[in-house]
LOSEPA-371959 format. One record per residue: residue number from 0; residue in three letters; chain; x, y, z of N, C-alpha, C in turn. Coordinates in Angstrom, 2 decimals, always signed. Example, Ala and Ser with C-alpha at 12.3 -4.5 7.8 and 13.67 -1.06 7.14 Angstrom:
+------+------+--------+---------+---------+---------+---------+---------+---------+---------+---------+---------+
| paba | seke | drenpa |    n_px |    n_py |    n_pz |   ca_px |   ca_py |   ca_pz |    c_px |    c_py |    c_pz |
+------+------+--------+---------+---------+---------+---------+---------+---------+---------+---------+---------+
|    0 |  ALA |      A |  +13.19 |   -5.69 |   +7.80 |  +12.30 |   -4.50 |   +7.80 |  +13.20 |   -3.30 |   +7.80 |
|    1 |  SER |      A |  +12.85 |   -2.25 |   +7.08 |  +13.67 |   -1.06 |   +7.14 |  +12.90 |   +0.03 |   +7.87 |
+------+------+--------+---------+---------+---------+---------+---------+---------+---------+---------+---------+
END
This chain:
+------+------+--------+---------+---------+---------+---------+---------+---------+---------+---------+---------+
| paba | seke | drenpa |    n_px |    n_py |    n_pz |   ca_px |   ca_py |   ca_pz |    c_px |    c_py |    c_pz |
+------+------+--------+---------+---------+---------+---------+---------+---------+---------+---------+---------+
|    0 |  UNK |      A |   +0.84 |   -1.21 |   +0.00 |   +0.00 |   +0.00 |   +0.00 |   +0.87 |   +1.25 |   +0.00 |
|    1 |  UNK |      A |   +1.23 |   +1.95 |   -1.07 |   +1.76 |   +3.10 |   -0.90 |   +1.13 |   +4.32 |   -0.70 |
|    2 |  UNK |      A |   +0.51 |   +4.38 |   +0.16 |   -0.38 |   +5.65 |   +0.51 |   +0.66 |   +7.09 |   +0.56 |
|    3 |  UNK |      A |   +2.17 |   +6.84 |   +0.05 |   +3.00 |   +8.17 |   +0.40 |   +2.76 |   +8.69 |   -0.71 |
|    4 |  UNK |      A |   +2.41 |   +8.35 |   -2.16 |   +2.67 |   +9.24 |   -3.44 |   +1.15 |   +9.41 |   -3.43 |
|    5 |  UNK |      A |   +0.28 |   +8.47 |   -3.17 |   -1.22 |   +9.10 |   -2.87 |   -1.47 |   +9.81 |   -1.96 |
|    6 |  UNK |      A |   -1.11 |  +10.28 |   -0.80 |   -1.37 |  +11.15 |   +0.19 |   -0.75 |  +12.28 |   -0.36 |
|    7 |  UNK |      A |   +0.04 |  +12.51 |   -0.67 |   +0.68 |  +14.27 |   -1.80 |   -0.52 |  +15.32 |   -0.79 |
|    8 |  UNK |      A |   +0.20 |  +15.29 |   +0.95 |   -0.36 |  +16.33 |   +1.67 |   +0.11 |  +17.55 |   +1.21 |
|    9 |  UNK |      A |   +0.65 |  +17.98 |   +0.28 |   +1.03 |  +19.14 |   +0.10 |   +0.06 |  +19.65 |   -0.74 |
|   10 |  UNK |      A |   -0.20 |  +18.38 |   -1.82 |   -1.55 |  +18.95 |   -2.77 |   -2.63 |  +19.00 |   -2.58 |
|   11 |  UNK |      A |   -3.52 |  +18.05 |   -1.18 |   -4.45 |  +17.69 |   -1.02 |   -5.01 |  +18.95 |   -0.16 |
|   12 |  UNK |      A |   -4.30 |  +19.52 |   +0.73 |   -4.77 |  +20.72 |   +1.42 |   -5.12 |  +22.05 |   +0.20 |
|   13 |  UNK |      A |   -4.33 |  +21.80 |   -0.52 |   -4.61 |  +23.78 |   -1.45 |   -5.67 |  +23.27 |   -2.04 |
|   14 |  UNK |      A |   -5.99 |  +21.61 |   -2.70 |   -6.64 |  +21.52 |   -3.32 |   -8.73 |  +21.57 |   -2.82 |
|   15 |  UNK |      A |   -8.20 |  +21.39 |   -1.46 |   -9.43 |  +21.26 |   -0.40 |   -9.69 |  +23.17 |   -0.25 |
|   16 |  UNK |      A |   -8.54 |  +23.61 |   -0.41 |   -9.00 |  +24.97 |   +0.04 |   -9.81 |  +25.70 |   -0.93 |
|   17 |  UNK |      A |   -9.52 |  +25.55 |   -2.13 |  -10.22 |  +26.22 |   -3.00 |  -11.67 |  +26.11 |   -3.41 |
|   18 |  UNK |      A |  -11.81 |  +25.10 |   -3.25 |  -13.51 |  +24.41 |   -3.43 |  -14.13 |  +25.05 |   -2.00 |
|   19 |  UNK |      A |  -13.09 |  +25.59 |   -1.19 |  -14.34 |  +25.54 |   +0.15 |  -14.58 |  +27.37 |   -0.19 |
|   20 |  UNK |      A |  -13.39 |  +27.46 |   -0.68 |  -13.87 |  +29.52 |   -0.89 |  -14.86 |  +28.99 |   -2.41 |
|   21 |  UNK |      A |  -14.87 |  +28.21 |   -2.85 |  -16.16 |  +28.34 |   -4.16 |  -17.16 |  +28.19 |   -4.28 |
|   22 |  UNK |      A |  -16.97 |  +27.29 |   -3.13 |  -18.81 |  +26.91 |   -2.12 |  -19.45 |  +27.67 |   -1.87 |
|   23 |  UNK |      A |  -18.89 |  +29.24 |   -1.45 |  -19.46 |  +30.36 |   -1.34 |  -20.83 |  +30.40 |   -1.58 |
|   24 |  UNK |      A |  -20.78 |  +30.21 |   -2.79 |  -22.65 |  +30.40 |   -3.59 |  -23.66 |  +29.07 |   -2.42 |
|   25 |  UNK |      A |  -23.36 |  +28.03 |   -2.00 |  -24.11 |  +27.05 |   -1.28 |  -24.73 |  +27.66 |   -0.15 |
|   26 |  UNK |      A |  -23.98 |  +28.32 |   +0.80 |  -24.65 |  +29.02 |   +1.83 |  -25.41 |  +30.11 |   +1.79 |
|   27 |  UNK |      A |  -24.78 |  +30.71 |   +0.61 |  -25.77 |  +32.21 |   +0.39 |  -27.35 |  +31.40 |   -0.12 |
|   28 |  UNK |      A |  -26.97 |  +30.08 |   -0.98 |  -28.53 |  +30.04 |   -1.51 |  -29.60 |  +29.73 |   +0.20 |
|   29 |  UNK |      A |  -28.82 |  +29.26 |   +0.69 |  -29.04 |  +28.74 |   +2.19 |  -30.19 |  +30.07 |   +2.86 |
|   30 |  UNK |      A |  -29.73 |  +31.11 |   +2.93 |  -30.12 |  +31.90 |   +3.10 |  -31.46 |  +32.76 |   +2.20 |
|   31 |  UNK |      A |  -31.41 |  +31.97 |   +1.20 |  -32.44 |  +32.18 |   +0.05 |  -33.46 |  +31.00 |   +0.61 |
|   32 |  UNK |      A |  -32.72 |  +30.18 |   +1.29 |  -34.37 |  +29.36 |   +1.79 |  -35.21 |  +29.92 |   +3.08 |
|   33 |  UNK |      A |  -34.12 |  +30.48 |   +3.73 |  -34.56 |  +31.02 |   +5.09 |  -35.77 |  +32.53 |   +4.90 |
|   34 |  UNK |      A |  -35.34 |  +33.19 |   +3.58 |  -36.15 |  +33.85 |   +3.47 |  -37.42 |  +33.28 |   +2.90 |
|   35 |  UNK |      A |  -37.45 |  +32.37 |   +1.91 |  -38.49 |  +31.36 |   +1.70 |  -39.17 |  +31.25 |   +2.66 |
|   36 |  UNK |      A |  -38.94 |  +30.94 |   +3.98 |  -39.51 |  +30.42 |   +5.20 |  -40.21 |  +31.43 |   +6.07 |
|   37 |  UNK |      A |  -39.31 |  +32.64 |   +5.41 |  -39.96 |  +33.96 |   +6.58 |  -41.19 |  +34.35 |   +5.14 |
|   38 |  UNK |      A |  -41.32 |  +34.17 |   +4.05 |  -42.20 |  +34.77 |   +3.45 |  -43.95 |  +33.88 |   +3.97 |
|   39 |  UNK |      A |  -44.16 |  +32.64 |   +3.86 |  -45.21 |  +31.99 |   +4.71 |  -45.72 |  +32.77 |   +6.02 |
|   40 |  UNK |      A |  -45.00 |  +33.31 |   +7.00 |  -44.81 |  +33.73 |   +8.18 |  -45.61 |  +34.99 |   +7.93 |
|   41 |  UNK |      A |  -45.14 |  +36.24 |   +6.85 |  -46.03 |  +36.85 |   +6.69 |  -46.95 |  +37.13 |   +6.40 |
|   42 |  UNK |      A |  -47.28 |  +36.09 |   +4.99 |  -48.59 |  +35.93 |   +4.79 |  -49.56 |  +35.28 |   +5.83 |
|   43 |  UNK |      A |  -49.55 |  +34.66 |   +6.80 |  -50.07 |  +34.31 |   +7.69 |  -50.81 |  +35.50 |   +8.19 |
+------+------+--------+---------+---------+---------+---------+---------+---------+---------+---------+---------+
END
């Protein structure tokens, strides 16, 4: 099992970092449901 040329921790971290700043858009829609949720509330 050579997990040393597959583990390439040097690449696996920058490569984890960038997807998590691109995700960006996932939480904002997040917040597009929450207002979803407050619009019911008013029409009530």
């Amino acid at each position: 099992a050579p997990p040393s040329p597959d583990y390439i921790p040097g690449h696996e971290e920058p490569e984890q970092a960038p997807p998590s700043s691109d995700y960006v858009p996932g939480p904002e829609h997040a917040d597009d449901e929450i207002v979803a949720e407050d619009q019911p509330y008013a029409e009530d």
